[in-house]
CHARMM internal coordinates of N, CA and C (Angstrom, degrees):
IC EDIT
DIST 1 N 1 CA 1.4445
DIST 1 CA 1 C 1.5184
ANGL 1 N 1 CA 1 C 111.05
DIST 1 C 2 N 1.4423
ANGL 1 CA 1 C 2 N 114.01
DIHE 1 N 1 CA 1 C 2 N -34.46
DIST 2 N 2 CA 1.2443
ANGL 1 C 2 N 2 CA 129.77
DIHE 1 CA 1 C 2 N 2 CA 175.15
DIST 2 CA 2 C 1.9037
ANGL 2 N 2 CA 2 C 121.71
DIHE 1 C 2 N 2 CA 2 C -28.43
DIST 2 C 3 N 1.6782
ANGL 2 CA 2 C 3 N 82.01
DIHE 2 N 2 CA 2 C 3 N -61.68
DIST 3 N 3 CA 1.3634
ANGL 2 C 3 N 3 CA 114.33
DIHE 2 CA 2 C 3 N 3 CA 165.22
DIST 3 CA 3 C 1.6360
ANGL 3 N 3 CA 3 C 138.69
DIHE 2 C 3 N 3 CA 3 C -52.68
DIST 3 C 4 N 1.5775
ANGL 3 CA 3 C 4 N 88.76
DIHE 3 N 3 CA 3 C 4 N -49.87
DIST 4 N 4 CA 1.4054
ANGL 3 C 4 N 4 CA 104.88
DIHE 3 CA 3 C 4 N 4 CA 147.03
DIST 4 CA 4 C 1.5089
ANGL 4 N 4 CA 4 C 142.08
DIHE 3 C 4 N 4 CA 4 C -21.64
DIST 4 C 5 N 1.2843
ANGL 4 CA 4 C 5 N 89.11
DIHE 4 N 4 CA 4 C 5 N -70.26
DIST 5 N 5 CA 1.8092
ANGL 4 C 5 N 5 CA 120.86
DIHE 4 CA 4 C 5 N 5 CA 165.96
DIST 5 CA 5 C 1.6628
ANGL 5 N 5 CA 5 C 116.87
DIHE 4 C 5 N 5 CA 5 C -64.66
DIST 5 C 6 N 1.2031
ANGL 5 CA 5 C 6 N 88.53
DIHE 5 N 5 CA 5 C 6 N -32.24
DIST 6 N 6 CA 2.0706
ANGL 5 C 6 N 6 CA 88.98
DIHE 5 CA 5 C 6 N 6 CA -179.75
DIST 6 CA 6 C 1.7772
ANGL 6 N 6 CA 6 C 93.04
DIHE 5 C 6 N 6 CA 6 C -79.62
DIST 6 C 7 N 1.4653
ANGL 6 CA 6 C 7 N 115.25
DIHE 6 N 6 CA 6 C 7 N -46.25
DIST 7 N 7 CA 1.7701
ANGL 6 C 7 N 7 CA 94.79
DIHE 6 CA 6 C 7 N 7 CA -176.95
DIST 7 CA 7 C 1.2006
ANGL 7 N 7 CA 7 C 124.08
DIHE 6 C 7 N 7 CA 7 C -78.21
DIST 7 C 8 N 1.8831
ANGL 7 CA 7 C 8 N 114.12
DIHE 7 N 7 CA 7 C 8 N 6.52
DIST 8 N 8 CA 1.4750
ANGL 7 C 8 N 8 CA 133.24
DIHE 7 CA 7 C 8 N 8 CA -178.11
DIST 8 CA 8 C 1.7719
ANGL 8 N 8 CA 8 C 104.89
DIHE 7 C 8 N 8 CA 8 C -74.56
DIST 8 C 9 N 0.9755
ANGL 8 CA 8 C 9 N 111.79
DIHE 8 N 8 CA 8 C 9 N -44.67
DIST 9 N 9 CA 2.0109
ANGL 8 C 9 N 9 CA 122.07
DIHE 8 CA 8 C 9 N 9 CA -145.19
DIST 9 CA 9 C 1.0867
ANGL 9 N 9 CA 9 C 93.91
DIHE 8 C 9 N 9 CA 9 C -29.69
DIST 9 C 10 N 1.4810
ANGL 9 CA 9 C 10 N 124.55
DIHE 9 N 9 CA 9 C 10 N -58.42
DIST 10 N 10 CA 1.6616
ANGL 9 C 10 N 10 CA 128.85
DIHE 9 CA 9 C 10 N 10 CA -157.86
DIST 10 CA 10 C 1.6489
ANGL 10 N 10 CA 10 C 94.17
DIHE 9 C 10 N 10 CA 10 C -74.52
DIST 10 C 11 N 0.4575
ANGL 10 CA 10 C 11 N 144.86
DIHE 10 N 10 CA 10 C 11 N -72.93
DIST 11 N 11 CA 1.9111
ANGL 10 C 11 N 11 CA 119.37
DIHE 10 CA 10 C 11 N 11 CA -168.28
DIST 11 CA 11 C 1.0401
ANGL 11 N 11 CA 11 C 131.85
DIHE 10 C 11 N 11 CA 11 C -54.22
DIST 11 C 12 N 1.4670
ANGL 11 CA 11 C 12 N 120.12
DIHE 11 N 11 CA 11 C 12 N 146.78
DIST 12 N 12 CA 1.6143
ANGL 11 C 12 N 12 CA 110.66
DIHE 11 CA 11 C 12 N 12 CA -161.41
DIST 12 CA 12 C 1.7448
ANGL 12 N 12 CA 12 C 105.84
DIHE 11 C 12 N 12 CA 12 C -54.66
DIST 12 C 13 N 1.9429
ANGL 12 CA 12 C 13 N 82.75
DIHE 12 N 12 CA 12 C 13 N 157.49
DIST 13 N 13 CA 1.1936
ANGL 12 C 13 N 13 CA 84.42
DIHE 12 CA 12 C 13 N 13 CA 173.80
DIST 13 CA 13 C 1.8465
ANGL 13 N 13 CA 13 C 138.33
DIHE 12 C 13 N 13 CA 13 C -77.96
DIST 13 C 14 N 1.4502
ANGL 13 CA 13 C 14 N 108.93
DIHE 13 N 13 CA 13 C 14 N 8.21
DIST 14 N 14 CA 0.6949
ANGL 13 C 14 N 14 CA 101.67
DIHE 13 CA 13 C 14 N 14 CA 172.52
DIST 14 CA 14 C 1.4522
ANGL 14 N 14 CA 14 C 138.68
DIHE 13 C 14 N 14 CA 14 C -102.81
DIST 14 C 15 N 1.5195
ANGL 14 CA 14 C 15 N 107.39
DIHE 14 N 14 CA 14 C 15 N 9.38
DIST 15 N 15 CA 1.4790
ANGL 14 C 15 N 15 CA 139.69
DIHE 14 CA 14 C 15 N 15 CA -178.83
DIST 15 CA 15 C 1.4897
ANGL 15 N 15 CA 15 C 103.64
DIHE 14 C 15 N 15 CA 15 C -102.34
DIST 15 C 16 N 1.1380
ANGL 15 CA 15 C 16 N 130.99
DIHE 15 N 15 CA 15 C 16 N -10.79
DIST 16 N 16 CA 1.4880
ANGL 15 C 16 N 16 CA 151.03
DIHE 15 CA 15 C 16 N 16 CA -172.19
DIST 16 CA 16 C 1.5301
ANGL 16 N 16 CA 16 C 77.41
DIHE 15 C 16 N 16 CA 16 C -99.48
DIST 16 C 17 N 0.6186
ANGL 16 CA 16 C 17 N 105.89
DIHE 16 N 16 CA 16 C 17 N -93.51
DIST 17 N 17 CA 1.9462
ANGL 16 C 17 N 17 CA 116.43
DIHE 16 CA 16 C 17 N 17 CA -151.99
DIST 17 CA 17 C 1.5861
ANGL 17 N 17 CA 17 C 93.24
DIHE 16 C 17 N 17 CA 17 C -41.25
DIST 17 C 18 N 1.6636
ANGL 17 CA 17 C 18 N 129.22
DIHE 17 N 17 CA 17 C 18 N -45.54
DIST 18 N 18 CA 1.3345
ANGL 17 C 18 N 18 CA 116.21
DIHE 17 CA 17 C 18 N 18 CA -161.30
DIST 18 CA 18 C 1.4994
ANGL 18 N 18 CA 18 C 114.02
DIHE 17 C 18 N 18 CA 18 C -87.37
DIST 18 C 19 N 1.7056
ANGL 18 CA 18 C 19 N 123.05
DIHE 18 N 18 CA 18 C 19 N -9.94
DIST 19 N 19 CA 1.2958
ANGL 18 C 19 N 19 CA 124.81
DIHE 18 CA 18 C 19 N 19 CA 155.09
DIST 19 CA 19 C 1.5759
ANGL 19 N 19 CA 19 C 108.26
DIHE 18 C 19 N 19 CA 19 C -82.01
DIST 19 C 20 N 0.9659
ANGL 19 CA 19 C 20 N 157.89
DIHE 19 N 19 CA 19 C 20 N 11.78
DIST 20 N 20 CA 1.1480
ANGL 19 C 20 N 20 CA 160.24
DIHE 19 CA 19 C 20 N 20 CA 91.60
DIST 20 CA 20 C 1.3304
ANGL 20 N 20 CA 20 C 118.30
DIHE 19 C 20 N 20 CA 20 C 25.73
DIST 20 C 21 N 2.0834
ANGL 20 CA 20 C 21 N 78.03
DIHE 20 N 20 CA 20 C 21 N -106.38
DIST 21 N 21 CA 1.4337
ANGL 20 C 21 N 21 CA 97.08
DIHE 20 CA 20 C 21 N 21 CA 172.37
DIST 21 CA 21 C 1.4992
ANGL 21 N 21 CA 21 C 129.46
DIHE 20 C 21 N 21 CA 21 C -46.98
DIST 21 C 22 N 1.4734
ANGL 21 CA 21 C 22 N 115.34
DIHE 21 N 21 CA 21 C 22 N -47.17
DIST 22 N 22 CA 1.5130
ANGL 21 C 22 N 22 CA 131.78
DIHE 21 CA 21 C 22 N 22 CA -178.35
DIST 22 CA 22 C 1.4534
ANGL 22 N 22 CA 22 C 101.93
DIHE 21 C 22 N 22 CA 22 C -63.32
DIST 22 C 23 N 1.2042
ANGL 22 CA 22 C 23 N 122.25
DIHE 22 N 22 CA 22 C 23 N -40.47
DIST 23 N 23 CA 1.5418
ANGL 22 C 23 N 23 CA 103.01
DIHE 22 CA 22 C 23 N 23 CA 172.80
DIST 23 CA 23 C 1.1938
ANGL 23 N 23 CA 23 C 126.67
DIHE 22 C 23 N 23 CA 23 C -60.22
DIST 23 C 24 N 1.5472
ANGL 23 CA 23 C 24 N 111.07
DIHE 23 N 23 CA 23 C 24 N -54.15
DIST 24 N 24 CA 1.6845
ANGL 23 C 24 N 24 CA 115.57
DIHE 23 CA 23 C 24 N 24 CA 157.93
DIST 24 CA 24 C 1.3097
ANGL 24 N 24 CA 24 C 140.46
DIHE 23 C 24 N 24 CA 24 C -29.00
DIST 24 C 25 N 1.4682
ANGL 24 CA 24 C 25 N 96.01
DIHE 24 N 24 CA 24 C 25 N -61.92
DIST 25 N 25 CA 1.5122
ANGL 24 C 25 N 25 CA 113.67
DIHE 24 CA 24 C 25 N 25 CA 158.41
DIST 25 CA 25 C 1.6296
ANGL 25 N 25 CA 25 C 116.49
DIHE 24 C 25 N 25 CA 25 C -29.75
DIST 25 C 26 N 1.2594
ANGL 25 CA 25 C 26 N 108.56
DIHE 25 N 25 CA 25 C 26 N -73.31
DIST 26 N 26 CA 1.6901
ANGL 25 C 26 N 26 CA 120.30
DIHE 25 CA 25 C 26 N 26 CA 178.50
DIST 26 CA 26 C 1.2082
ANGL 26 N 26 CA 26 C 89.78
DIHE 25 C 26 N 26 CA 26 C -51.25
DIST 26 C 27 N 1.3673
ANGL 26 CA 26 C 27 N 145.32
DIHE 26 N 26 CA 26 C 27 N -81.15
DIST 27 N 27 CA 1.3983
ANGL 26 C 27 N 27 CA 154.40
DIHE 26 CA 26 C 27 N 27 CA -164.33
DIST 27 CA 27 C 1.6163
ANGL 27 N 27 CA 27 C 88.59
DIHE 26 C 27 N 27 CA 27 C -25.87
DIST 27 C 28 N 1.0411
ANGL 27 CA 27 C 28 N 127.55
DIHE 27 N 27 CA 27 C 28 N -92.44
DIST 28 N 28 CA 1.3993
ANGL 27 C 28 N 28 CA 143.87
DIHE 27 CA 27 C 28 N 28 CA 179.50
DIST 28 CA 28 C 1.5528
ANGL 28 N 28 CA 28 C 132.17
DIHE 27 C 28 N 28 CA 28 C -21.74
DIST 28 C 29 N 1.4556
ANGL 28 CA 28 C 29 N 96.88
DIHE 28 N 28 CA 28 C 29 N -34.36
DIST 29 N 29 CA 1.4728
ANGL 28 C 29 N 29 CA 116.90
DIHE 28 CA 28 C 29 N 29 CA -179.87
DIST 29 CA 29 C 1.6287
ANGL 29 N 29 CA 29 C 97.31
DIHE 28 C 29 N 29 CA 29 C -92.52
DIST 29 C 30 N 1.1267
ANGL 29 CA 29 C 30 N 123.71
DIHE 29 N 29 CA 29 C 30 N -31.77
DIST 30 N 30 CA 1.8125
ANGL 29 C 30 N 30 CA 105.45
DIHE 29 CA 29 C 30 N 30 CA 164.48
DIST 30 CA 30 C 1.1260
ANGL 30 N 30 CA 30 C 138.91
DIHE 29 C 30 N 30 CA 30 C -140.77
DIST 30 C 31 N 2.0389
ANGL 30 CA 30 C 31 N 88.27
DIHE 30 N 30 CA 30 C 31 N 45.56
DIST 31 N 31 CA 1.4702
ANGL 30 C 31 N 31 CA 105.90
DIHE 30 CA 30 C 31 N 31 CA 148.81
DIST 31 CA 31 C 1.6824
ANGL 31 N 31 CA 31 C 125.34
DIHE 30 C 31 N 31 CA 31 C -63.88
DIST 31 C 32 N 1.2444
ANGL 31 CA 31 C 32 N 105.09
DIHE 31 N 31 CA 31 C 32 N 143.44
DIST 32 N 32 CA 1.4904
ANGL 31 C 32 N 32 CA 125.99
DIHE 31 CA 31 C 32 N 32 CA -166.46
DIST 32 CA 32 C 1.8188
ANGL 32 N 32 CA 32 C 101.42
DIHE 31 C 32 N 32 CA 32 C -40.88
DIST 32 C 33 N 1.6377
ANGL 32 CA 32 C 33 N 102.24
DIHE 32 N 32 CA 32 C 33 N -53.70
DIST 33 N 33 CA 1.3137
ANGL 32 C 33 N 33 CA 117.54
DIHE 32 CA 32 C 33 N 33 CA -162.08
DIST 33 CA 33 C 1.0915
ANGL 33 N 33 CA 33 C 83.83
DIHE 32 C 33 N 33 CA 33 C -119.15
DIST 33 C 34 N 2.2683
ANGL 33 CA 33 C 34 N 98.08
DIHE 33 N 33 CA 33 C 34 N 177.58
DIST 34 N 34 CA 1.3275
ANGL 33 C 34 N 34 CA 113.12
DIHE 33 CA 33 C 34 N 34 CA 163.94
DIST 34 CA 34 C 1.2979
ANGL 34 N 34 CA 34 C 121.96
DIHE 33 C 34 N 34 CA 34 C -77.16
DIST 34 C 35 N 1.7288
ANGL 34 CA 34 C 35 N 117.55
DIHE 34 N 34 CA 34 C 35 N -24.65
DIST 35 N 35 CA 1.1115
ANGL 34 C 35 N 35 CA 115.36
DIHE 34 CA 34 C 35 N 35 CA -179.80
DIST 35 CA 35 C 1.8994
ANGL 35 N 35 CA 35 C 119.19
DIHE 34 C 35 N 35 CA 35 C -77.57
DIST 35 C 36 N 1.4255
ANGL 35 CA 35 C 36 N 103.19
DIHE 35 N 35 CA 35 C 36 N -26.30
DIST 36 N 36 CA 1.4274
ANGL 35 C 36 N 36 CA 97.40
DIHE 35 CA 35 C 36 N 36 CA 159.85
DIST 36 CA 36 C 1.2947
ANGL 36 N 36 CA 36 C 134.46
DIHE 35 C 36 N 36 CA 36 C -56.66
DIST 36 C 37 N 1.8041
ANGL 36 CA 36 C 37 N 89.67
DIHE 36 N 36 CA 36 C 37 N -27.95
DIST 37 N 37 CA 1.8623
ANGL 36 C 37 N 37 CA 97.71
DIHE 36 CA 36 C 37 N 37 CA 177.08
DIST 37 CA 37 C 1.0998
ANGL 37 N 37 CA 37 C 124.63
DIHE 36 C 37 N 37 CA 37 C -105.64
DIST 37 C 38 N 1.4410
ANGL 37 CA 37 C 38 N 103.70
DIHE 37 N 37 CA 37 C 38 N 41.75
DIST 38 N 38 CA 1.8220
ANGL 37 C 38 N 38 CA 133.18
DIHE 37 CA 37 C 38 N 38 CA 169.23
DIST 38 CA 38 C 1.3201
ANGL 38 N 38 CA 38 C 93.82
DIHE 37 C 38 N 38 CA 38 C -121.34
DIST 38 C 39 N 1.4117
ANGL 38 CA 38 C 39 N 124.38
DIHE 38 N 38 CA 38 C 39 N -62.31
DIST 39 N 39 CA 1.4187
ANGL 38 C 39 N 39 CA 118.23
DIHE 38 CA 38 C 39 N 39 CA -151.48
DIST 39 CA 39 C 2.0630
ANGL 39 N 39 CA 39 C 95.74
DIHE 38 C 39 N 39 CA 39 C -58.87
DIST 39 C 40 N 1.5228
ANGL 39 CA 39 C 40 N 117.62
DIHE 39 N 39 CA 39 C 40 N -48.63
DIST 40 N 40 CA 1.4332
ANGL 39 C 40 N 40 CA 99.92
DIHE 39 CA 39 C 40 N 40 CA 177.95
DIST 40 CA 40 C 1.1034
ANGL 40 N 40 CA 40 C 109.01
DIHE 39 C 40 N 40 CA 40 C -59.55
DIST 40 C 41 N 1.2746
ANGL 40 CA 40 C 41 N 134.73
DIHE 40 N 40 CA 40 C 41 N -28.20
DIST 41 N 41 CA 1.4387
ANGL 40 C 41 N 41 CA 107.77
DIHE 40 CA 40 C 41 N 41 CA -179.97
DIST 41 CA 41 C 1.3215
ANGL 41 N 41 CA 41 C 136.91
DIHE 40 C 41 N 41 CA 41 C -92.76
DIST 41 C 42 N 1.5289
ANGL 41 CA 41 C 42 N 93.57
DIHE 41 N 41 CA 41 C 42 N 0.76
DIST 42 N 42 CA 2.0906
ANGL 41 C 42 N 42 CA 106.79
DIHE 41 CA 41 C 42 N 42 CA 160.70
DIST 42 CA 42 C 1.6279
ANGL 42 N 42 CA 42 C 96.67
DIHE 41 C 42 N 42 CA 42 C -87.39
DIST 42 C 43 N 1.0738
ANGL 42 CA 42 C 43 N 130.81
DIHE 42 N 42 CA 42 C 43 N -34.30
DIST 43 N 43 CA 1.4131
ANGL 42 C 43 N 43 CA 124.45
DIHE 42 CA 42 C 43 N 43 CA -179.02
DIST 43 CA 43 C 1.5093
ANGL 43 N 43 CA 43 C 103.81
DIHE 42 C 43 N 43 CA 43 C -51.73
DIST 43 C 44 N 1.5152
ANGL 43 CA 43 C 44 N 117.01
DIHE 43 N 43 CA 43 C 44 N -55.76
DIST 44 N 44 CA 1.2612
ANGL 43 C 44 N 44 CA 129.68
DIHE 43 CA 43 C 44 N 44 CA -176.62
DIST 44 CA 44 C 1.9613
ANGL 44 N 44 CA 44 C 108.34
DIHE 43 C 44 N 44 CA 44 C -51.88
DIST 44 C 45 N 1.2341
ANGL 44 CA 44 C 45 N 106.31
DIHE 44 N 44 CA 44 C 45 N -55.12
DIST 45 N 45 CA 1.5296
ANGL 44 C 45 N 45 CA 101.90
DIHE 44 CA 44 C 45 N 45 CA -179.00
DIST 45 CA 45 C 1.7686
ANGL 45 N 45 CA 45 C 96.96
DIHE 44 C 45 N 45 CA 45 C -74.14
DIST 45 C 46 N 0.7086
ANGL 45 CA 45 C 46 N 128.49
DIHE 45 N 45 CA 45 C 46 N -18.29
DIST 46 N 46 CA 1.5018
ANGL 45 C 46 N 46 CA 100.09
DIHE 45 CA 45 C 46 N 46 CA 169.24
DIST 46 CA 46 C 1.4710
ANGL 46 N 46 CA 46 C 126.77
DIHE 45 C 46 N 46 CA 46 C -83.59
DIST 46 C 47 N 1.3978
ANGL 46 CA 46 C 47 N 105.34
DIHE 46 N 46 CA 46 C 47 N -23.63
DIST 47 N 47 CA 1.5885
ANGL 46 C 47 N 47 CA 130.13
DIHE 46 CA 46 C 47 N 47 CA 161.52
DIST 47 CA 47 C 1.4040
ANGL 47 N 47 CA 47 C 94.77
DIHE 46 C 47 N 47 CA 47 C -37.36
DIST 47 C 48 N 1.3113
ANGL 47 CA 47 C 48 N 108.66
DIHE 47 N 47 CA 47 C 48 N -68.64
DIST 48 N 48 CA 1.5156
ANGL 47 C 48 N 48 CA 123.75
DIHE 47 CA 47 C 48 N 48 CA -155.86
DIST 48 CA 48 C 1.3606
ANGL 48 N 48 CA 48 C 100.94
DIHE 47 C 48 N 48 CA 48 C -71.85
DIST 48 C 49 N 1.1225
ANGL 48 CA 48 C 49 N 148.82
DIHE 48 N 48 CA 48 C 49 N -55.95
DIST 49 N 49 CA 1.9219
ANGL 48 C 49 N 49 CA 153.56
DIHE 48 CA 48 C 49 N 49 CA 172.48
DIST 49 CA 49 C 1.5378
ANGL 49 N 49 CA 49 C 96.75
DIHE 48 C 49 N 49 CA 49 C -48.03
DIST 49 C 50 N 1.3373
ANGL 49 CA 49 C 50 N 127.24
DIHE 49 N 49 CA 49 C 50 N -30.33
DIST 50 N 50 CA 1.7446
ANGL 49 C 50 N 50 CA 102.59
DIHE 49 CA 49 C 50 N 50 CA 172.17
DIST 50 CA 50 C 1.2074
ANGL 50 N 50 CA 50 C 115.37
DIHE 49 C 50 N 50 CA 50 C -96.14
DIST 50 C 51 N 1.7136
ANGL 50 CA 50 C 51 N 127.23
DIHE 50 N 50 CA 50 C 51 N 4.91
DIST 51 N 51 CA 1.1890
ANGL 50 C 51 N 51 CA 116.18
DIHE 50 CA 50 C 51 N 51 CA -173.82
DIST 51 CA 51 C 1.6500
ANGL 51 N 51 CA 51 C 99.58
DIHE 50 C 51 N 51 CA 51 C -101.30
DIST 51 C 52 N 1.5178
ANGL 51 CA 51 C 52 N 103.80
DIHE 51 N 51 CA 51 C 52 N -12.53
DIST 52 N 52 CA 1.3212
ANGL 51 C 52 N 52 CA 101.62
DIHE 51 CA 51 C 52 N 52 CA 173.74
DIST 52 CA 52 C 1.7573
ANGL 52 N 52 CA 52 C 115.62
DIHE 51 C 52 N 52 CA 52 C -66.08
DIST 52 C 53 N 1.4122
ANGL 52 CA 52 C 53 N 94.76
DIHE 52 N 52 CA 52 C 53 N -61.74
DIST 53 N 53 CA 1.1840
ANGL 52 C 53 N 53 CA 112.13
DIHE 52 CA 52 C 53 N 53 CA 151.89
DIST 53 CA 53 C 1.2587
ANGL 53 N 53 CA 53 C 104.27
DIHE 52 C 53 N 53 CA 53 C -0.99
DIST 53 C 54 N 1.1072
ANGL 53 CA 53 C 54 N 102.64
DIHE 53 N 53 CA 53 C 54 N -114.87
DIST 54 N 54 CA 1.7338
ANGL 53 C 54 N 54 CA 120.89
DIHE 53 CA 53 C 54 N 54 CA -179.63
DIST 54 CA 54 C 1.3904
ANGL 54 N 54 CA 54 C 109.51
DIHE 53 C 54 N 54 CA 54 C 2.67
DIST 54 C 55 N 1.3006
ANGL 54 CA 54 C 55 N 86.45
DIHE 54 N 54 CA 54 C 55 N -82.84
DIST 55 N 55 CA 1.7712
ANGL 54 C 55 N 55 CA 107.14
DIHE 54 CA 54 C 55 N 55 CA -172.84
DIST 55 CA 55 C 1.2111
ANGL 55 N 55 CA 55 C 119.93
DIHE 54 C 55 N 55 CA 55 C -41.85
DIST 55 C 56 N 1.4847
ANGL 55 CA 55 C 56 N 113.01
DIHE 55 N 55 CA 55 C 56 N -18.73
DIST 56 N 56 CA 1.4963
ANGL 55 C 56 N 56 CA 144.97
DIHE 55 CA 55 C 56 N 56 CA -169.57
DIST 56 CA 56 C 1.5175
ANGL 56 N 56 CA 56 C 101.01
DIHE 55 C 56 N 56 CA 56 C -69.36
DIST 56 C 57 N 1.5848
ANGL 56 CA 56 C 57 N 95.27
DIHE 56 N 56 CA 56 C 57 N -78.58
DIST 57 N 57 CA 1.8340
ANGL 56 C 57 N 57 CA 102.24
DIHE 56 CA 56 C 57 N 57 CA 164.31
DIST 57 CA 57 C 1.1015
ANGL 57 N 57 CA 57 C 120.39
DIHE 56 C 57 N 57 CA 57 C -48.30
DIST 57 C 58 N 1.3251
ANGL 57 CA 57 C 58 N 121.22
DIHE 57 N 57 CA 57 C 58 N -63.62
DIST 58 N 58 CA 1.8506
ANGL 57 C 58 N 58 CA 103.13
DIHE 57 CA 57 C 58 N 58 CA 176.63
DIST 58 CA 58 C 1.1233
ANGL 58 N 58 CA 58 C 145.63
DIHE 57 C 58 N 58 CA 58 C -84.71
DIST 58 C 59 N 1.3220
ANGL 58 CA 58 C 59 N 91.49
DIHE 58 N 58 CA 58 C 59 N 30.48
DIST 59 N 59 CA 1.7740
ANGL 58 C 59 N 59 CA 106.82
DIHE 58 CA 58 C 59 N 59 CA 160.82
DIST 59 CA 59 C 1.2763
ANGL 59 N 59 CA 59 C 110.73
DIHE 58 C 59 N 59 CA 59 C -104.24
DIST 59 C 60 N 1.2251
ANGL 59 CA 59 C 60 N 132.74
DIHE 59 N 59 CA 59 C 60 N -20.56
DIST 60 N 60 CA 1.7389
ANGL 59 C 60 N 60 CA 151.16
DIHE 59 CA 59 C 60 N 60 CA -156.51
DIST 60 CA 60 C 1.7713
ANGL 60 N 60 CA 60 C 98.72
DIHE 59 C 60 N 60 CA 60 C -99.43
END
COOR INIT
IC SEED 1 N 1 CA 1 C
IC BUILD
């Protein structure tokens, strides 16, 4: 997903953030367990806190 986000930067950010979530989401809905379908979705908010990040620095 990491990766994801590095070939994301150039598109708005708000199409970034909503394939994100929607990937997670799916991720989440057929994880094995419940705790798998937490861990994508803390993966996902942390996804999301470095892309802020980012955006953070290169606007500054």
């Amino acid at each position: 997903m990491a990766q994801q986000l590095t070939s994301q930067i150039g598109q708005p950010k708000t199409e970034v953030v909503r394939e994100i979530v929607q990937h997670a989401l799916r991720n989440a809905a057929t994880a094995s367990t419940s705790n798998g379908a937490i861990d994508v979705l803390g993966e996902a908010l942390l996804e999301l806190e470095r892309l802020v990040a980012h955006r953070s620095v290169c606007t500054h």
